[in-house]
C-alpha positions as CSV (number, residue, x, y, z in Angstrom):
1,X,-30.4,44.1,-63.6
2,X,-26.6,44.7,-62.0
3,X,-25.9,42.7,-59.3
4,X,-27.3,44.9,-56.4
5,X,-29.8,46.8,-58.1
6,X,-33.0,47.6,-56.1
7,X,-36.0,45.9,-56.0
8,X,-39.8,47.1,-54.8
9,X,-41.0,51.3,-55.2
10,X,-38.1,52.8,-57.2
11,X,-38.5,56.5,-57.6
12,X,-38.5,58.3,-60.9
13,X,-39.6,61.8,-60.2
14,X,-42.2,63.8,-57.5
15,X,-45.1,61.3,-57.3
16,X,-43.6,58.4,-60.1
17,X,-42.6,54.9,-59.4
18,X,-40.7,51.9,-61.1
19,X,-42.2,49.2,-59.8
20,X,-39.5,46.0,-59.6
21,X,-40.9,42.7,-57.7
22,X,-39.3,39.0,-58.1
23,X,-42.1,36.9,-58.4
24,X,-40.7,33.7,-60.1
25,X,-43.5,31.5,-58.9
26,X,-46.2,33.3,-60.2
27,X,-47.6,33.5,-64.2
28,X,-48.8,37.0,-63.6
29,X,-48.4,39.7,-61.4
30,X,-50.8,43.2,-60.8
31,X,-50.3,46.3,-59.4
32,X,-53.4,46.7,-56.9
33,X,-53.6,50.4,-56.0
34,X,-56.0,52.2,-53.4
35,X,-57.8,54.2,-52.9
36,X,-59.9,53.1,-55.8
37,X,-58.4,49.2,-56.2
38,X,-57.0,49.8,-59.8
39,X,-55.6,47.0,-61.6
40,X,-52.4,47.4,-63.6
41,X,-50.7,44.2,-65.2
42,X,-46.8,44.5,-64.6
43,X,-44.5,43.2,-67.5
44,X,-42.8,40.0,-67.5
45,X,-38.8,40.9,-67.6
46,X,-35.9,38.0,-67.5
47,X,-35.1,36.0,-64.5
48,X,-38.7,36.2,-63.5
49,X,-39.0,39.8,-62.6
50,X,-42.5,42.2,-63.6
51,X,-42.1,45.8,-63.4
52,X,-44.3,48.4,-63.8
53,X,-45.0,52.2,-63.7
54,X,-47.3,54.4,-61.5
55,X,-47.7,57.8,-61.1
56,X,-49.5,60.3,-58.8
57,X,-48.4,58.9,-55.9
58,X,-49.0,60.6,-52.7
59,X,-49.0,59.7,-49.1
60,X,-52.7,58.2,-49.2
61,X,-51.5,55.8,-51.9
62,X,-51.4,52.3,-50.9
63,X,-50.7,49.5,-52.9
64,X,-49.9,45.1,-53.8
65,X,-49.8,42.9,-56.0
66,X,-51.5,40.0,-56.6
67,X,-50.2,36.9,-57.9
68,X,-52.0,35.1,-61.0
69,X,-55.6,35.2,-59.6
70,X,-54.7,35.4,-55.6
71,X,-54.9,37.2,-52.8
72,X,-53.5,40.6,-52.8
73,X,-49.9,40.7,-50.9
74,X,-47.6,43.8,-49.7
75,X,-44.6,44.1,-51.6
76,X,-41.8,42.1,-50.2
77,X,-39.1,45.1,-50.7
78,X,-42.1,47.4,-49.5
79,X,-40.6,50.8,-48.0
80,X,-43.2,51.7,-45.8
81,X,-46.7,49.9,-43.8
82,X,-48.2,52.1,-42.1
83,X,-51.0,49.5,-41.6
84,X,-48.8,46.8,-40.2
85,X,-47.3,43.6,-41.7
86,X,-50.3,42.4,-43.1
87,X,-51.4,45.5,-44.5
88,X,-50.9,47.1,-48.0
89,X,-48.0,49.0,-48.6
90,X,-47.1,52.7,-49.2
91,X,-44.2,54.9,-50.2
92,X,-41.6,56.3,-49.2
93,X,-42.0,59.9,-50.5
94,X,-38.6,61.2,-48.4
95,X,-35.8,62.6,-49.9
96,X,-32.5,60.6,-49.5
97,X,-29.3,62.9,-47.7
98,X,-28.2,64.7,-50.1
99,X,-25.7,66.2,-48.8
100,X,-24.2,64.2,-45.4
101,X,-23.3,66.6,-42.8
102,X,-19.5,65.8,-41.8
103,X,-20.6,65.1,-38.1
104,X,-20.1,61.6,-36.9
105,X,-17.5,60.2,-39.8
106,X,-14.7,58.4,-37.9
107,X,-13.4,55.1,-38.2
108,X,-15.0,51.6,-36.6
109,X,-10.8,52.3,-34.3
110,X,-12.8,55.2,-32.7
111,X,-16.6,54.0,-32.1
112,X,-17.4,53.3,-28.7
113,X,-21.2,51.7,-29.0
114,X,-24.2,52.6,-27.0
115,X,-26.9,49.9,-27.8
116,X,-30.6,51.2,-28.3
117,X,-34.0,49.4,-28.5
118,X,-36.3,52.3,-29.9
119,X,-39.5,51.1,-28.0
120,X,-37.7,51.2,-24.8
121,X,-35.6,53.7,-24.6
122,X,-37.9,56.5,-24.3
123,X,-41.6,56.6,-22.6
124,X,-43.1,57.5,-26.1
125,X,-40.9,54.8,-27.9
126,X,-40.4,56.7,-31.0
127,X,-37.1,57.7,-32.8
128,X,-38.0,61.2,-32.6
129,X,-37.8,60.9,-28.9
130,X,-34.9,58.9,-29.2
131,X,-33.1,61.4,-30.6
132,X,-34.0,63.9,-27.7
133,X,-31.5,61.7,-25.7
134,X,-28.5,61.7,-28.1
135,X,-26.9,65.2,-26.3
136,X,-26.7,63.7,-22.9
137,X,-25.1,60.4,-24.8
138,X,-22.3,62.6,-26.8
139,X,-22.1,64.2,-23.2
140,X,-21.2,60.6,-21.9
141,X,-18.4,60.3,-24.4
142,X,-20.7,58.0,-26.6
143,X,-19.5,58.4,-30.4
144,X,-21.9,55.5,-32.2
145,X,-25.0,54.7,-31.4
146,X,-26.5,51.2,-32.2
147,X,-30.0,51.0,-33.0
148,X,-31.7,47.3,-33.0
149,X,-33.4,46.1,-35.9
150,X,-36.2,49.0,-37.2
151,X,-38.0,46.5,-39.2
152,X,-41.8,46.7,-39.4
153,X,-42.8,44.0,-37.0
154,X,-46.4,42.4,-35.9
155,X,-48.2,44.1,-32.9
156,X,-47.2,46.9,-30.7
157,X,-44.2,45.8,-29.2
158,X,-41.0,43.8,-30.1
159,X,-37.5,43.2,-30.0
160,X,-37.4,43.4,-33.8
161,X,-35.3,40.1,-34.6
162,X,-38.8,39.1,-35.7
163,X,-39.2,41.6,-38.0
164,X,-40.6,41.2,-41.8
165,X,-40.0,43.8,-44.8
166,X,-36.4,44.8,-44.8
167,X,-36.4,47.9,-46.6
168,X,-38.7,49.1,-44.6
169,X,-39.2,51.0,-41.0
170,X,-41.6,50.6,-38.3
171,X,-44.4,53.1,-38.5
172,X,-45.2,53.0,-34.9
173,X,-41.2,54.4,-34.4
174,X,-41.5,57.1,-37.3
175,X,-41.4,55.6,-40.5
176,X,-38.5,56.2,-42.9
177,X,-38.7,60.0,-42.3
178,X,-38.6,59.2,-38.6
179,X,-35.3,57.0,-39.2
180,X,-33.8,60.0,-41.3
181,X,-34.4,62.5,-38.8
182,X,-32.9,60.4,-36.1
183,X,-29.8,60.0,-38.5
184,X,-29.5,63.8,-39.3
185,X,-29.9,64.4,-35.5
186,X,-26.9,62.2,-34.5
187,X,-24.8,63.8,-36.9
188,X,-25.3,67.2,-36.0
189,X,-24.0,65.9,-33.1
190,X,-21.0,63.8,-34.2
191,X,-22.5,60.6,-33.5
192,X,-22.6,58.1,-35.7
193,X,-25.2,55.5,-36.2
194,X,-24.7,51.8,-36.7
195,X,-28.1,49.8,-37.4
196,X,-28.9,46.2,-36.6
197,X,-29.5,44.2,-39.7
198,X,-31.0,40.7,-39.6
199,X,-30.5,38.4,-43.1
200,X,-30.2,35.5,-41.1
201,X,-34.4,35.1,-41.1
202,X,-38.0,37.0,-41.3
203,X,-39.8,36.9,-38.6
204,X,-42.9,34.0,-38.4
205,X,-45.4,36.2,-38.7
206,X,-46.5,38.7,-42.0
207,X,-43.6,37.3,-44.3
208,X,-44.8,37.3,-47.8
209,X,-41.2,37.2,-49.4
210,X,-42.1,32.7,-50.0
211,X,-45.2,33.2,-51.6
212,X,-43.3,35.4,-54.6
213,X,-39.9,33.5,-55.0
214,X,-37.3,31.3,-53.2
215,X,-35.8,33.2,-50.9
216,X,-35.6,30.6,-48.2
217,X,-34.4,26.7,-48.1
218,X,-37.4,24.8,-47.0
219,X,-35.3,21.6,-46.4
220,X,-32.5,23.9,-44.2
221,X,-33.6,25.1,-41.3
222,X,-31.9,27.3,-38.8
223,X,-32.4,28.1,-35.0
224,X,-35.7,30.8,-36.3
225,X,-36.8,28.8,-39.4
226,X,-35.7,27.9,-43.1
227,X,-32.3,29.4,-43.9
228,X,-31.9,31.8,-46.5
229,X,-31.1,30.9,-49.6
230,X,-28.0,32.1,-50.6
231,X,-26.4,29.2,-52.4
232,X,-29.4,27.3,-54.0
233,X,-31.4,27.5,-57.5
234,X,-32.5,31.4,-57.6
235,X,-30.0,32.3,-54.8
236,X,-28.6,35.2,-57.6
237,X,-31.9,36.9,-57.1
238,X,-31.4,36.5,-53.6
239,X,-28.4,38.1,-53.2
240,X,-29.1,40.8,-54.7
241,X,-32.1,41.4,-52.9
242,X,-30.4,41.4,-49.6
243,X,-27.5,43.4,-51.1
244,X,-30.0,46.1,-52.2
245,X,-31.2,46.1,-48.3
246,X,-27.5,46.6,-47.1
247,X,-26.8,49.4,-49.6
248,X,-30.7,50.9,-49.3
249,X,-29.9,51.8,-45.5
250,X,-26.6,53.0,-46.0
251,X,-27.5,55.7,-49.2
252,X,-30.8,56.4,-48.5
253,X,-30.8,56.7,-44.7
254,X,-27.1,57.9,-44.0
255,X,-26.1,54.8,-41.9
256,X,-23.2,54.4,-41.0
257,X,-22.5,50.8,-40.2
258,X,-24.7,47.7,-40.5
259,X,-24.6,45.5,-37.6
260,X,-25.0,42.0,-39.7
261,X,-27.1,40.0,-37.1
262,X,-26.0,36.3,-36.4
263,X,-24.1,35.9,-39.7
264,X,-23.3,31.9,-38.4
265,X,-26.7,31.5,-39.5
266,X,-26.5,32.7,-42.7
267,X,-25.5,29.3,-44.5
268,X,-23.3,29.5,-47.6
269,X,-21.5,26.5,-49.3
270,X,-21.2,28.6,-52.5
271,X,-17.4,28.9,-53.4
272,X,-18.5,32.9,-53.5
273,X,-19.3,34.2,-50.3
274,X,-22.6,36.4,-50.1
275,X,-21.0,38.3,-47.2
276,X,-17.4,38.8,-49.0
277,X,-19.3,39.7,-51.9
278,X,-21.3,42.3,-50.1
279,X,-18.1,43.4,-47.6
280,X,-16.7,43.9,-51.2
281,X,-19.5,46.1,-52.6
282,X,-19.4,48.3,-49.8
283,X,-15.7,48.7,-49.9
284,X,-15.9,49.8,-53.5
285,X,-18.6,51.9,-53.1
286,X,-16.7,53.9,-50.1
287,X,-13.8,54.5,-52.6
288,X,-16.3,57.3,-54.2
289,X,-18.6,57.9,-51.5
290,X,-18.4,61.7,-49.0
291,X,-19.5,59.2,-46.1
292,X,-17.7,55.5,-45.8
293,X,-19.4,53.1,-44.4
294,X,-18.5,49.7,-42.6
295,X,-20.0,46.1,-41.9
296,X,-20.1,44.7,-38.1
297,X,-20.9,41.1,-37.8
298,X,-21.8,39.2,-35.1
299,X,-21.1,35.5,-34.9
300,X,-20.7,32.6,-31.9
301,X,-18.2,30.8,-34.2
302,X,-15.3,33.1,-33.2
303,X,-14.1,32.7,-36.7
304,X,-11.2,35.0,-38.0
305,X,-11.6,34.5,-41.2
306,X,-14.7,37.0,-41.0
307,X,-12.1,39.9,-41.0
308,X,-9.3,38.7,-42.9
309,X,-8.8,40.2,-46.5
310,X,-9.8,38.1,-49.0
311,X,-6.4,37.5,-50.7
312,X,-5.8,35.7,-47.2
313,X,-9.3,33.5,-47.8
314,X,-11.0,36.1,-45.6
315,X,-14.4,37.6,-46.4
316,X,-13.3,40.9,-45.4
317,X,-15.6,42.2,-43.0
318,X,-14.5,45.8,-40.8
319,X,-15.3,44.2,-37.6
320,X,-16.9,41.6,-35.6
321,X,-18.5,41.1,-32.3
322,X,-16.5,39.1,-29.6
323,X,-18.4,37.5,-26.9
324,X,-15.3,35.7,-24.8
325,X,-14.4,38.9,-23.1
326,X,-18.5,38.6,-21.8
327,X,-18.6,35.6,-20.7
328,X,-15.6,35.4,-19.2
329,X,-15.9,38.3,-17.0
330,X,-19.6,37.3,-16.2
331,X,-18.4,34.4,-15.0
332,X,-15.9,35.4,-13.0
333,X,-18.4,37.9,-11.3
334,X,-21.2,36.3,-10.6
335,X,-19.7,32.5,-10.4
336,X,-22.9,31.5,-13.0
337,X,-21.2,28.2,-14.8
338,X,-24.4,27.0,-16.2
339,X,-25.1,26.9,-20.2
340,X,-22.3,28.4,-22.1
341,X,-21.0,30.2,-18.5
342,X,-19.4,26.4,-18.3
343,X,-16.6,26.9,-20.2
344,X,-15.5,30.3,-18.3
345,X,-15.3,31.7,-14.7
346,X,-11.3,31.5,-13.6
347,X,-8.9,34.7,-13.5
348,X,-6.7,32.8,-16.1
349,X,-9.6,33.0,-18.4
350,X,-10.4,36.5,-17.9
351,X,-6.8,37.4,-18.2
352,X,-6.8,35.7,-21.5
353,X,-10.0,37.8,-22.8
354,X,-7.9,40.9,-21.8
355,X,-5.0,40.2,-24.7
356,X,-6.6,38.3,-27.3
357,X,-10.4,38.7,-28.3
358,X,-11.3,34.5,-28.5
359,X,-10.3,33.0,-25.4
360,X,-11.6,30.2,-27.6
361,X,-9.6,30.1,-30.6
362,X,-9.1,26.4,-31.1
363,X,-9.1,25.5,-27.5
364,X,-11.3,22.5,-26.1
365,X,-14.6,23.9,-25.4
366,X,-16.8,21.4,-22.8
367,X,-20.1,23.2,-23.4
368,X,-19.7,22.4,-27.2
369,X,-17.5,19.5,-26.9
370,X,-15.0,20.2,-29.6
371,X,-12.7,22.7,-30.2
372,X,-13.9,25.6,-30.7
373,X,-12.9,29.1,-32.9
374,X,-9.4,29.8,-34.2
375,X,-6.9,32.3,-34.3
376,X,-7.1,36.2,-34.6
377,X,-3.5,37.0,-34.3
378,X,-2.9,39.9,-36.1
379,X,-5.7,41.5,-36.2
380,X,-6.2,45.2,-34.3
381,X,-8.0,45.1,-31.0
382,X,-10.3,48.0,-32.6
383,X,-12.1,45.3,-34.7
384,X,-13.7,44.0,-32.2
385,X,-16.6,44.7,-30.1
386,X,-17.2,44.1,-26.8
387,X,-19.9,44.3,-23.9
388,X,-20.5,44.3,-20.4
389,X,-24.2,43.6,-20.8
390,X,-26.0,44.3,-24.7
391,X,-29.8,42.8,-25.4
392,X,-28.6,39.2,-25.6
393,X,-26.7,38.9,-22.7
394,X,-29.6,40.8,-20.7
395,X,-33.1,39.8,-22.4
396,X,-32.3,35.7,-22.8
397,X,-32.0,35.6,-18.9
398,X,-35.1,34.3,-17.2
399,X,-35.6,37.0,-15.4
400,X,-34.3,39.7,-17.7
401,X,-31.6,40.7,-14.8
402,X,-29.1,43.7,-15.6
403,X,-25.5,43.3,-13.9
404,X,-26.5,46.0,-11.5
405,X,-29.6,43.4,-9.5
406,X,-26.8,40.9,-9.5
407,X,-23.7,42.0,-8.0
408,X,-23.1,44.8,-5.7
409,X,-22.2,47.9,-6.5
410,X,-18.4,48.1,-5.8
411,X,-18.1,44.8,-8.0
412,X,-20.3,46.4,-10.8
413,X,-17.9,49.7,-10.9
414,X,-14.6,47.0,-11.0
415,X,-16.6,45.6,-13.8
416,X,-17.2,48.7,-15.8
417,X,-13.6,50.0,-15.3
418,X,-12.2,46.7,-16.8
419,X,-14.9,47.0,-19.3
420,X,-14.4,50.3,-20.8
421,X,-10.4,50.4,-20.5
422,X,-10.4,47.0,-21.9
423,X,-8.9,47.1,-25.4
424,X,-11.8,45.9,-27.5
425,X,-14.3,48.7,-28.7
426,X,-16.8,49.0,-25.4
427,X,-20.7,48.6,-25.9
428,X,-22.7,50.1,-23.2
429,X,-26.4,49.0,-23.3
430,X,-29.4,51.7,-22.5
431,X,-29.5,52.8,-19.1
432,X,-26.0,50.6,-18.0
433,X,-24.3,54.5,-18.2
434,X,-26.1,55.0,-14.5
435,X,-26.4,51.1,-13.5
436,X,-30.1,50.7,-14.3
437,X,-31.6,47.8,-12.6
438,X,-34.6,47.4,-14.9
439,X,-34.9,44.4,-16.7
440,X,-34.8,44.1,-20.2
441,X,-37.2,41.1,-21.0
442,X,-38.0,39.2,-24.3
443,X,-41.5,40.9,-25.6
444,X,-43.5,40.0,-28.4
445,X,-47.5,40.9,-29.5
446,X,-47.9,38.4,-32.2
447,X,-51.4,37.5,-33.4
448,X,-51.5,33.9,-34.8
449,X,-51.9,31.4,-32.0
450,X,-49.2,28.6,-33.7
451,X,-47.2,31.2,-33.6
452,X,-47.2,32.4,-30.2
453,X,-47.6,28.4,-28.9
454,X,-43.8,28.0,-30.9
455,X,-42.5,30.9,-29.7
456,X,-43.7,29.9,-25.5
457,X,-42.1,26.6,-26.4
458,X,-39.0,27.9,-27.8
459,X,-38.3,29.8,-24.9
460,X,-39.0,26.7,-22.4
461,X,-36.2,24.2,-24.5
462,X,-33.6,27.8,-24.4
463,X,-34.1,27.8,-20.9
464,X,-33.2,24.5,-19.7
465,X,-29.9,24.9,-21.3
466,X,-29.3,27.4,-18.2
467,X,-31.0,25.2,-15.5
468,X,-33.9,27.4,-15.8
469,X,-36.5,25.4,-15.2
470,X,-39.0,28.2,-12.9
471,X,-42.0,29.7,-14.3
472,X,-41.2,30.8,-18.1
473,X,-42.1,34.4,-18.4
474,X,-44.9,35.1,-21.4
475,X,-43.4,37.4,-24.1
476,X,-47.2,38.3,-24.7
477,X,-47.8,39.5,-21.4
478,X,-47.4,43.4,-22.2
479,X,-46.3,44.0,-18.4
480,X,-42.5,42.8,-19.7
481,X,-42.5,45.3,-22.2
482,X,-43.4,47.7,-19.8
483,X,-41.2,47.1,-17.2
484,X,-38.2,47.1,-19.7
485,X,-38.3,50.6,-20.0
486,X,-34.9,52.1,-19.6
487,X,-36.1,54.6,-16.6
488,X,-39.1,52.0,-15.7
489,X,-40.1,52.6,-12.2
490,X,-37.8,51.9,-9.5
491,X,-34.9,51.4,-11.4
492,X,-33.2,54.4,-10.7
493,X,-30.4,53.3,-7.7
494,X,-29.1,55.6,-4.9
495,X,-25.7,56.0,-7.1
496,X,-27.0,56.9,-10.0
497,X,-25.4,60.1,-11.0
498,X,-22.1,58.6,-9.6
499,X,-21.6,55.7,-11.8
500,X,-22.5,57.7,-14.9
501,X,-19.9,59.9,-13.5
502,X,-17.5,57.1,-13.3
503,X,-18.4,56.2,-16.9
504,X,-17.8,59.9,-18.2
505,X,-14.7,59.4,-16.8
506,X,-13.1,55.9,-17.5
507,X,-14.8,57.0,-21.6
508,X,-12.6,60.4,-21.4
509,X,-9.7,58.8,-20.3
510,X,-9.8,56.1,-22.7
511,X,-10.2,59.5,-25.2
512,X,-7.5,60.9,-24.4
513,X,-4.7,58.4,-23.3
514,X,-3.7,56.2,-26.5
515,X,-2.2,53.0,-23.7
516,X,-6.0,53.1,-22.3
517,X,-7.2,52.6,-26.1
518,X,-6.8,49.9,-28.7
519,X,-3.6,50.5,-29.6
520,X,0.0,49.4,-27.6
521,X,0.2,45.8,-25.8
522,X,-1.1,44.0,-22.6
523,X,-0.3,41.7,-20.3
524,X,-2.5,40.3,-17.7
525,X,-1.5,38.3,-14.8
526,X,-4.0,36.3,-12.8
527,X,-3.2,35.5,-9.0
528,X,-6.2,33.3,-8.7
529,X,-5.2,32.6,-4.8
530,X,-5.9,36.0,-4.2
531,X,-8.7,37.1,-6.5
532,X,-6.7,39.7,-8.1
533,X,-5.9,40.6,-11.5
534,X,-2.8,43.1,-12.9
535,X,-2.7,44.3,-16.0
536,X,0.1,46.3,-17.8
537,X,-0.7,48.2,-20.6
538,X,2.0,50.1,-22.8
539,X,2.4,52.3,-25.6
540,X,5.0,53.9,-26.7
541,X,6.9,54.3,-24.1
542,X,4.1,55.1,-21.7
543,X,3.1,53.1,-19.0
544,X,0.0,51.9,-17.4
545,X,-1.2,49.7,-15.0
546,X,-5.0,48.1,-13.6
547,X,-4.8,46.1,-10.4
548,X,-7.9,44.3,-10.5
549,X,-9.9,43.0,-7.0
550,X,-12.8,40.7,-7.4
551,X,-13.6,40.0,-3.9
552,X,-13.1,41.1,-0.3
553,X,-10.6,38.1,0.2
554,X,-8.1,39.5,-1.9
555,X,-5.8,42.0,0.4
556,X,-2.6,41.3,-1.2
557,X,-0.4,43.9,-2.5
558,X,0.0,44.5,-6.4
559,X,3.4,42.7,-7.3
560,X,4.0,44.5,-11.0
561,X,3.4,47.8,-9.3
562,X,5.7,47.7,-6.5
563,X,7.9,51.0,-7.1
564,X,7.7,54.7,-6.3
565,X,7.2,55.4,-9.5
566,X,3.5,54.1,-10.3
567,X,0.9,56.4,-9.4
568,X,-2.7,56.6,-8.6
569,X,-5.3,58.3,-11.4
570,X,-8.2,56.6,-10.9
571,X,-9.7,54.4,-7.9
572,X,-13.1,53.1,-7.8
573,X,-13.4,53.2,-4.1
574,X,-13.3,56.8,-4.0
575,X,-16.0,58.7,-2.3
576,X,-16.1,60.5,-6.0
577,X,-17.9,57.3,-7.2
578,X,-20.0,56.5,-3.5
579,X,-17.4,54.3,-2.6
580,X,-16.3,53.3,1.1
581,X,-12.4,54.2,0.3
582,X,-10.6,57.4,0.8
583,X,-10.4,60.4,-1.8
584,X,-7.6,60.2,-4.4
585,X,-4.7,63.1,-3.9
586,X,-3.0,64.4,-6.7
587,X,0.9,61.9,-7.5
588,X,-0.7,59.5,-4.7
589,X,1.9,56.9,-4.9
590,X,0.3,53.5,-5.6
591,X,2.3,52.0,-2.6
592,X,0.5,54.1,-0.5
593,X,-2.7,53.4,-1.3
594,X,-4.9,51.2,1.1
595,X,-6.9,47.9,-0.1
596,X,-10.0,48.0,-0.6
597,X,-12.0,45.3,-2.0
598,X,-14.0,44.9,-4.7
599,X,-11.3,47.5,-6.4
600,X,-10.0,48.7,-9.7
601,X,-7.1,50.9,-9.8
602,X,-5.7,52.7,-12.5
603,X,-2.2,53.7,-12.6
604,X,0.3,55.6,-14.5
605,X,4.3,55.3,-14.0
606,X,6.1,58.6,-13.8
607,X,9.6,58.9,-14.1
């Protein structure tokens, strides 16, 4: 086998399948097919993989294998169960894109992100309903949207970081077909779509993969179990298994970016890096493919070195996610300095997320108590992804709280501004376009009562990190599923329409005005005594400005903006966006424009 070669249901004609499993730890392995429960034997090949053939598949067909004498298991590369994670598995009789439609190909410098959960976002909680939603989001001025993870997960309900199967899609979502349709949609549209990708771990409950081989370290473990093993004795096989995922959702689905979930998990003391070898196998393969396609990880270590080429000891990943610029305007907004909040919360800090993505970047962190990160100088803003709220930030609260049911609204639109012209790419989550106020809780509907008892207790030890010590709300109870409905009842505010306005607006300008993009320089300049925050953004020769007012204490006048020359495009006190200020005129000179805190104003200088 090459070194990314597929494993599990590999198709060789209308209703024919290569059947390719790694069972290393078994003597024999046979195909169990329904209906009917015929027997095949699979061959022993090298390396300890059996592979068979089947034919006359159809959509009834379910299937397993049983190991030497054992209980019948679902593949562990299965594509498709359609009877849940402890069911047998099927095939996946779709047709891969043959030909990609051109709509949505643009580089990671032009994405800006809109964050989905499938099962939320839509009352039915299927893709196909998802995809009902992706005009309005084009609309918005949304150009990639960010599915979280698809995998086929126990129960009803989930976040999907507890997923099992990685090849395959939930049913209850669509299935495969489902997934394709959404991708087809999006590009018809000129969206593109970046899925969330989890190789850190399987979820605890339905994961077969340790019964066949040894894909995990039992004497490693990491925050959700034994770490992967990508550097031990069969950690080729490994490799290539979670290589074919990557390449699997990229060629057979049309995705256009993988989101590589908590890569500071994955642990790799192999003087080959899995993820620079697999950044490096999708860079070859978009030197001959219609539709490139990029890697996003995300990582607490704020390590460089995840983006850097590998001819400077990089691994060569497109582009990361960067938490600093989060937590540091969180801080500042809503004074929180518990749990990792402690390291953040002055102007100076926020300033510093503004021109450089790490505020940590070998600085003295007191939550960790080292130093912390290092340096990413060099690197474009437009690798980097940021948020004003995204699933973490919202669903590992205790009470699930959005930014809108914890600041007021003039605050949450100074937020949004700095948020969106900031010069990382933005991330909106579901429903933050039109400040939702529904929560977005941690939900599970797992079966197996150890399971459920770790996962109540896990909660409980993440919480006290944060001082929360109330009540611990039950990820079984369905009510928190239901309530985290994007549109759930009552979390629709009064301004609705008007901060998706404001949002339309901030995204087109970015669009349209390269200094407001990822490109040029910045400089921010904190005056902490007055709660106020400038910011001078250039390029090319053009010229603009943010003054920045946290609070109603800060009356000051701008000091970097202090000539007839700077003008006023965009206010977020204006009656356009409910606010208590006064409409903006046409070359209103920025000297002439009153105070009034909570504020962002934009402004352009004119000769």
């Amino acid at each position: 086998m090459g070194p990314w070669d597929p494993v599990g249901p590999i198709r060789d004609g209308a209703d024919r399948f290569r059947l390719v499993v790694w069972a290393p730890r078994a003597e024999s392995v046979t195909l169990v097919v329904d209906p009917g429960s015929e027997e095949l034997p699979l061959g022993r090949r090298a390396h300890g993989y059996f592979e068979g053939e089947l034919s006359g598949v159809t959509s009834a067909t379910r299937y397993g294998f049983r190991l030497n004498r054992g209980t019948v298991r679902p593949d562990p590369a299965s594509r498709s169960q359609p009877e849940g994670v402890h069911g047998r598995s099927a095939f996946d009789l779709g047709d891969a894109p043959a030909a990609p439609a051109e709509g949505g190909i643009r580089s990671l410098a032009h994405y800006v992100y809109y964050e989905m959960h499938v099962g939320t976002a839509t009352p039915e909680g299927t893709l196909e309903a998802a995809a009902r939603r992706l005009a309005e989001l084009a609309d918005l001025g949304v150009t990639a949207v960010e599915l979280m993870p698809v995998n086929p997960f126990p129960g009803r309900r989930n976040w999907g970081y507890d997923g099992v199967f990685p090849w395959a899609v939930h049913t209850a979502y669509g299935g495969p077909d489902g997934l394709r349709r959404f991708v087809a949609a999006a590009h018809a549209l000129d969206l593109s779509v970046v899925l969330d990708v989890v190789m850190n771990h399987l979820g605890p409950e339905g994961n077969v993969l340790p019964e066949f081989a040894p894909y995990f370290l039992e004497d490693l473990r990491t925050p959700w179990g034994p770490a992967v093993n990508l550097d031990g004795p069969g950690s080729e096989e490994v490799r290539r298994y979670w290589g074919g995922v990557a390449l699997n959702w990229i060629d057979a689905f049309g995705i256009d970016a993988l989101r590589l979930d908590a890569v500071h998990a994955l642990v790799d003391r192999s003087a080959r890096p899995f993820l620079a070898e697999l950044a490096r196998t999708v860079a070859e393969r978009n030197r001959s493919a219609r539709r490139p396609a990029w890697l996003i990880a995300e990582s607490d270590l704020n390590d460089a070195r995840l983006l850097r080429p590998p001819r400077s000891g990089g691994f060569g990943i497109m582009a990361q996610w960067a938490d600093d610029f989060h937590h540091a305007l969180h801080a500042a907004l809503t004074g929180e300095r518990a749990g990792y909040y402690a390291d953040f919360g002055s102007l100076a800090d926020l300033a510093v997320a503004l021109e450089r993505p790490f505020v940590y970047d070998g600085r003295y962190s007191a939550y960790r108590a080292r130093r912390h990160g290092n340096s990413p100088e060099g690197l474009p803003a437009w690798r980097f992804v940021s948020a004003l709220q995204n699933h973490d930030q919202v669903g590992n609260r205790l009470g699930g709280e959005r930014l809108a049911a914890l600041v007021p609204f003039e605050r949450l639109k100074v937020a949004v501004a700095l948020h969106l012209l900031a010069p990382w790419r933005p991330l909106l989550f579901q429903g933050e376009e039109w400040a939702s106020r529904a929560p977005f809780w941690y939900f599970t509907d797992h079966s197996a009562p150890s399971v459920i008892a770790g996962l109540r207790e896990g909660r409980r030890r993440e919480f006290e990190a944060f001082g929360w010590t109330d009540a611990i709300p039950d990820p079984q109870d369905p009510r928190y599923f239901e309530a985290s409905r994007w549109d759930a009842p009552g979390a629709r505010p009064p301004f609705a329409d008007a901060h998706r306005s404001l949002v339309q607006e901030l995204l087109r300008l970015r669009r349209t005005v390269p200094a407001l993009d990822s490109g040029g320089s910045i400089q921010a300049l904190p005056w902490a005594e007055d709660d106020r925050l400038e910011v001078l953004r250039e390029h090319r020769g053009d010229h603009w400005g943010f003054v920045v007012r946290l609070s109603e204490r800060s009356q000051a006048p701008a000091v970097l903006f202090d000539t007839a020359r700077w003008r006023v495009v965009l206010d977020t006190t204006d009656p356009r966006w409910d606010g208590p200020g006064r409409p903006v005129t046409p070359g209103e000179k920025a000297l002439d424009r009153p105070v009034g805190p909570p504020q962002f104003l934009l402004l352009h200088e004119e000769d």
